[in-house]
N, C-alpha and C positions, 0 to 999 in steps of 0.2 A: 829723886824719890818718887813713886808712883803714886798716883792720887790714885784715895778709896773711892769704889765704885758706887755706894751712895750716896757720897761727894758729887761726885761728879755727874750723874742724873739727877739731883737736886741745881746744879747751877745750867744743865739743859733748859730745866723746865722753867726756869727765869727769863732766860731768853729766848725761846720759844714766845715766852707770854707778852715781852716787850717787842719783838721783832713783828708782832700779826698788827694789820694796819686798824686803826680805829674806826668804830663803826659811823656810820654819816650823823648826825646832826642838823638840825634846826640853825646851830650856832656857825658850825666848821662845815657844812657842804655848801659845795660851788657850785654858783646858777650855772642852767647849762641854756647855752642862749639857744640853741636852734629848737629847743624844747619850749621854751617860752614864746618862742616866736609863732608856734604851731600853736599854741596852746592860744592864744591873743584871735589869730588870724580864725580859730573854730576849725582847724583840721582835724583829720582822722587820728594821725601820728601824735598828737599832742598826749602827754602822759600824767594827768595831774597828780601822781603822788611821786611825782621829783618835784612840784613846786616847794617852795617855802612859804610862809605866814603871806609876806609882802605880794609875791606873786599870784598867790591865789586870790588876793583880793585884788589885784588889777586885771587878773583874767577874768574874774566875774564883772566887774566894773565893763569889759569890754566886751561877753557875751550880752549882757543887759542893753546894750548900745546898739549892738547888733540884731538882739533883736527885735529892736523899736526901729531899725530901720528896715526889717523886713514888714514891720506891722503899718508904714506911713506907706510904703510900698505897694500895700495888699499882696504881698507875698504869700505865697503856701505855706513858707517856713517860720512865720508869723506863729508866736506863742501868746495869745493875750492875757495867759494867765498871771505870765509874770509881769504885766504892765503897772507900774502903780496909778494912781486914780486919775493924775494929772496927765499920765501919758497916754492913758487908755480914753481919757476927752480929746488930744490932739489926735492919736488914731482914726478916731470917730467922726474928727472934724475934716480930716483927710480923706477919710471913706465915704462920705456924704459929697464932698467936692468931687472925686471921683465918678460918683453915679450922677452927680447934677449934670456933669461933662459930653457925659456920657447918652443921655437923656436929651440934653441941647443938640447934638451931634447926629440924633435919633438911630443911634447904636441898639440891638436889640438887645443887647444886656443889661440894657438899663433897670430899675427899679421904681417906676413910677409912684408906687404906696410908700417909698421912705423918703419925698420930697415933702415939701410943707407947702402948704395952699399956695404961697406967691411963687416959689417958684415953680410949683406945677404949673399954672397960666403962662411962664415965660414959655415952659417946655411947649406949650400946648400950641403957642402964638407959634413958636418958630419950628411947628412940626406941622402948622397949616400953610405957613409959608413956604416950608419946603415942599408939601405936595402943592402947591400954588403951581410953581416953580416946573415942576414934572410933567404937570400938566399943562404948561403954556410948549413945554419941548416936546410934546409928544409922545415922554415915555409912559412904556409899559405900568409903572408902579403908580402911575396915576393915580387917585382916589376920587372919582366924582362927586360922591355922594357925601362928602366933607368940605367942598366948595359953599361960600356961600353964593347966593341968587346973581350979587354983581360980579362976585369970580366967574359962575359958572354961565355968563354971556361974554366974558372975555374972552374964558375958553374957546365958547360955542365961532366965535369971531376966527379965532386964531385958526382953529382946525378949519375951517371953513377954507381960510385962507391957504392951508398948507397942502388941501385937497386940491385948488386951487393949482397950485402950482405943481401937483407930480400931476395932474392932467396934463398941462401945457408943455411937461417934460416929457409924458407919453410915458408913465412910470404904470407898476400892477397896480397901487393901491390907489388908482386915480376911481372917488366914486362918482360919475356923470351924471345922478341923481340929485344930488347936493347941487348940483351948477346952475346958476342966476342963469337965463335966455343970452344976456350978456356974455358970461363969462363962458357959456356953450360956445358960441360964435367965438370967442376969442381960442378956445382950446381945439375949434375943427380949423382954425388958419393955423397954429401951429404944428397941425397934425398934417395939411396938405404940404406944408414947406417943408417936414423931414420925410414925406414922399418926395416929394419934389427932388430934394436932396439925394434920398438915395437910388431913385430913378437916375439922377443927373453921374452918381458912383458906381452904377449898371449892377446894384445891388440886386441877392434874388428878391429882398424883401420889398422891390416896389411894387407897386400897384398903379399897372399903367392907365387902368381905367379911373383913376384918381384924377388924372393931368387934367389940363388945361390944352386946345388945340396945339397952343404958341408952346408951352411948358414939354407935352410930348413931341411937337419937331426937335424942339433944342435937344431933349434928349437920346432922338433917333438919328441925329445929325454926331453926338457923340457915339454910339452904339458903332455907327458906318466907320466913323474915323479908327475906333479902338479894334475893331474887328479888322481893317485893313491892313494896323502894321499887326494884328497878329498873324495875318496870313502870312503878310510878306516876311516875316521871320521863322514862319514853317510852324508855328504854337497847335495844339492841338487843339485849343478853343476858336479855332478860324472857323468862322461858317461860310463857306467859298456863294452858298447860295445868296447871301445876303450881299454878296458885289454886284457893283455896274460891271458893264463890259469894259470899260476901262481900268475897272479896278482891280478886274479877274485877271484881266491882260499884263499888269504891273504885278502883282501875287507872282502870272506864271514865271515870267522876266526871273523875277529873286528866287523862284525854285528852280529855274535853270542854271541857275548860277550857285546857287548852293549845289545843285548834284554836280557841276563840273567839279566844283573844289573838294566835296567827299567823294569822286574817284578819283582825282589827283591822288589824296592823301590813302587809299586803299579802304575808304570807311564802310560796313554794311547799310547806310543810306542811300550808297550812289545804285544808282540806275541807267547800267551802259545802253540800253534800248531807248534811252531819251538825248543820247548824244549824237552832237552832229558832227559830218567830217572834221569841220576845223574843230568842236572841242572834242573829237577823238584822237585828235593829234598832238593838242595842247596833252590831253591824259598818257598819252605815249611820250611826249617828251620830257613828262616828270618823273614818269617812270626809270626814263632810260639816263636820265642825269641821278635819280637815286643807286641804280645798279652800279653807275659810274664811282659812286663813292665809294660804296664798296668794295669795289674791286680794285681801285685808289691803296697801295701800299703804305701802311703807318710807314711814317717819319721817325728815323735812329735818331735816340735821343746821342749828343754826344759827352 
């Protein structure tokens, strides 16, 4: 038999009404853990109206953590509003240890007017000792005028000393004004020995009227020997005029013997107008043993 039609949309609309899912709850929704997780850590993603009761109070519990540890940090992301009075004294005490650090360290970010009398004086002692310090090394950031009177004879000592010594090294910042009659005399013998020196190195930088009689033979004795094997090896720093006759004679010797062997070899050095019969011959026979190989048929591989 067929069921009436307002029957039968009446028991639709029953199960319709039981079939739709229930709305979430407080009591029946499921944490959703990667939500919480976001939410704990201070992500972007985090969504707090899927927390429940429990969860929003231990995500506050862990923003508040957070950001007292942005506030012992001195962090930008430091909120000190929400500090309560105890944590907003340990911030405080962090922030002052911070600049006192920073002050000892002589950081220019320091804060000198939020220290307290004692430890301004530590700051003060260990910011005279570090320009102490500067000024015993020579640097730039020195401060003179904060030395006291037996600092600034130590100083006066030291640099004395350090002038001292780029004279003797023959350095720019030598000032020859500052120098005891003493330590003159000590800075012109070091100054004739790296003459010496590089007169004896046939440097341009000597200065021969510097020598000593004994000082300029030795080093004209070296000038003769160094100039000889540069002739003899054909160098263009030969100066032929600076040879004995013996030495011109030995030069000539090795340039005859270089030109035989750059026309042996067919080089633009050789100079056939300086050859004699026999090494005109020697140049003919190596020629004619190269022609030979040439004209020497390769060998069938087999």
């Amino acid at each position: 038999m067929d069921t009436p039609a307002p029957l039968a949309l009446v028991l639709l609309t029953v199960w319709t009404a039981f079939a739709q899912p229930k709305p979430a709850t407080d009591q029946n929704r499921q944490p959703d853990e990667t939500n919480v997780t976001a939410c704990l850590r201070g992500h972007s993603s985090c969504d707090v109206s899927l927390l429940n009761a429990d969860e929003i109070k231990v995500v506050a519990e862990a923003s508040r953590k957070r950001n007292l540890d942005y506030c012992m940090e001195g962090s930008s992301l430091c909120d000190p509003t929400r500090l309560s009075a105890s944590d907003a004294k340990s911030v405080e005490n962090s922030r002052y240890r911070r600049n006192l650090d920073k002050c000892v360290d002589g950081f220019s970010s320091c804060d000198p007017l939020a220290l307290t009398p004692k430890d301004a004086a530590t700051v003060r002692k260990q910011a005279q000792s570090r320009n102490f310090d500067n000024c015993m090394n020579g640097a730039s950031i020195c401060d003179p005028l904060s030395l006291s009177p037996d600092q600034l004879k130590t100083i006066q000592t030291a640099e004395l000393r350090r002038n001292l010594d780029r004279c003797i090294e023959g350095l720019s910042g030598c000032e020859p004004l500052k120098l005891t009659e003493a330590e003159a005399a000590k800075v012109k013998a070091a100054n004739l020995r790296r003459n010496r020196d590089r007169c004896m190195d046939l440097s341009a930088k000597c200065d021969p009227l510097a020598l000593t009689e004994v000082e300029a033979g030795a080093a004209r004795k070296v000038f003769q020997r160094t100039n000889l094997a540069n002739c003899r090896s054909g160098l263009a720093s030969c100066r032929p005029l600076e040879l004995s006759r013996e030495e011109l004679s030995a030069a000539q010797a090795a340039f005859r013997a270089r030109n035989i062997e750059s026309c042996k070899r067919g080089r633009p050095a050789c100079d056939p107008s300086l050859l004699t019969g026999p090494d005109m011959a020697a140049v003919n026979a190596a020629f004619q043993e190269k022609r030979n190989r040439l004209k020497r048929p390769a060998k069938v591989q087999p």
